[in-house]
C-alpha positions in Angstrom: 80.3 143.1 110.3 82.0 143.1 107.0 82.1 146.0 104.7 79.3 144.5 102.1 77.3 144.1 105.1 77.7 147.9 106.5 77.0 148.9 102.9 74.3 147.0 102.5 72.4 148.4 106.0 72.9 151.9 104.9 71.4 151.2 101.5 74.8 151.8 100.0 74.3 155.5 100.8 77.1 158.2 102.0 75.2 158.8 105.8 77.1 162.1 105.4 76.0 163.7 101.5 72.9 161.2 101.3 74.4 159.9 98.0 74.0 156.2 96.7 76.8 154.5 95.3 78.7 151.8 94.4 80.7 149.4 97.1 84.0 150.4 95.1 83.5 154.3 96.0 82.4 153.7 99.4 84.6 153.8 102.5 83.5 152.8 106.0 84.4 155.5 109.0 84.3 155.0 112.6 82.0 157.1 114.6 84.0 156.5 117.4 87.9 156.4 115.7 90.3 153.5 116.8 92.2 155.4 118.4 90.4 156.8 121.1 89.0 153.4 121.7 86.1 152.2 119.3 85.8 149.3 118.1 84.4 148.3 114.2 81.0 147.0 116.0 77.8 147.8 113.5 77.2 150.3 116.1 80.4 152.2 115.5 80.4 152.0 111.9 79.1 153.7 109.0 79.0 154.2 105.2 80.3 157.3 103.5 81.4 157.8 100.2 85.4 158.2 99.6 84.9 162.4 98.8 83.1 162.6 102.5 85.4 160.7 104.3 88.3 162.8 102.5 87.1 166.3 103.7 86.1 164.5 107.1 90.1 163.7 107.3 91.0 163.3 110.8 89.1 165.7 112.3 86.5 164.5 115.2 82.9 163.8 113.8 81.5 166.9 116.4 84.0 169.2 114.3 83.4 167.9 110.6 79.6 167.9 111.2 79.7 171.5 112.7 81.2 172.7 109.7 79.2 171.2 107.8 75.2 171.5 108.7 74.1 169.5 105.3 76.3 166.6 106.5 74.8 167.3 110.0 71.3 166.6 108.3 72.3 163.7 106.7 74.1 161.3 109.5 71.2 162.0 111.7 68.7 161.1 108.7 71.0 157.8 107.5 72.6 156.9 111.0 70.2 154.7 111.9 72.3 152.1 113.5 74.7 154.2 115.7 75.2 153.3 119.5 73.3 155.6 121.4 75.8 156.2 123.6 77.9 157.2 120.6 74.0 159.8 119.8 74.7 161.4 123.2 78.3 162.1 122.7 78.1 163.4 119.3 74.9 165.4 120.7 76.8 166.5 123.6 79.9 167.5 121.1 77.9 169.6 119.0 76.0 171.5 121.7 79.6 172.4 123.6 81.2 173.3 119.8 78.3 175.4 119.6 78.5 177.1 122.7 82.3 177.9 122.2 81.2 179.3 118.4 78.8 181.9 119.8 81.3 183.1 122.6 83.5 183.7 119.9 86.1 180.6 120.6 87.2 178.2 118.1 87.6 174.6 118.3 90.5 174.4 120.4 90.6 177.3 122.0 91.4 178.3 125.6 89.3 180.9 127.5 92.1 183.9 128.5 92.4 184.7 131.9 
């Protein structure tokens, strides 16, 4: 898909603050990044606006959208047209992050021995 397409499915709206704008402040970001092996399928792809995808950075979706439960909200409200294998994951992210966050572990922590 090109990017006037992707913007045009999600109604030109951030899936991440919910906010319509125009194409030129709109960025697309990769549900699954590049580089641990997804592709820029409709599936994989959404729209979010150039702040989001700033404070997103390079940090996995699971970790942005645990920090941030508004965001959360949003990509499952806008979303629409995410793989549902990509759902699951992101689900199954969020449930494990969660877990670690009530025993008292961070994001990348290692339980001590």
């Amino acid at each position: 898909m090109r990017r006037e397409e992707i913007f045009e499915r999600d109604e030109w709206r951030c899936v991440y603050c919910a906010e319509q704008y125009p194409a030129a402040a709109l960025t697309i970001d990769h549900v699954q990044p590049q580089v641990r092996g997804g592709d820029s399928s409709g599936g994989n792809v959404v729209t979010a606006c150039a702040a989001c995808n700033l404070r997103k950075g390079h940090r996995r979706l699971a970790d942005f959208l645990l920090d941030e439960p508004v965001s959360l909200a949003n990509f499952r409200a806008h979303a629409r047209h995410v793989w549902r294998r990509h759902q699951r994951a992101l689900d199954e992210a969020i449930a494990a992050g969660a877990r670690r966050r009530a025993s008292g572990r961070g994001h990348g922590d290692v339980p001590s021995r």
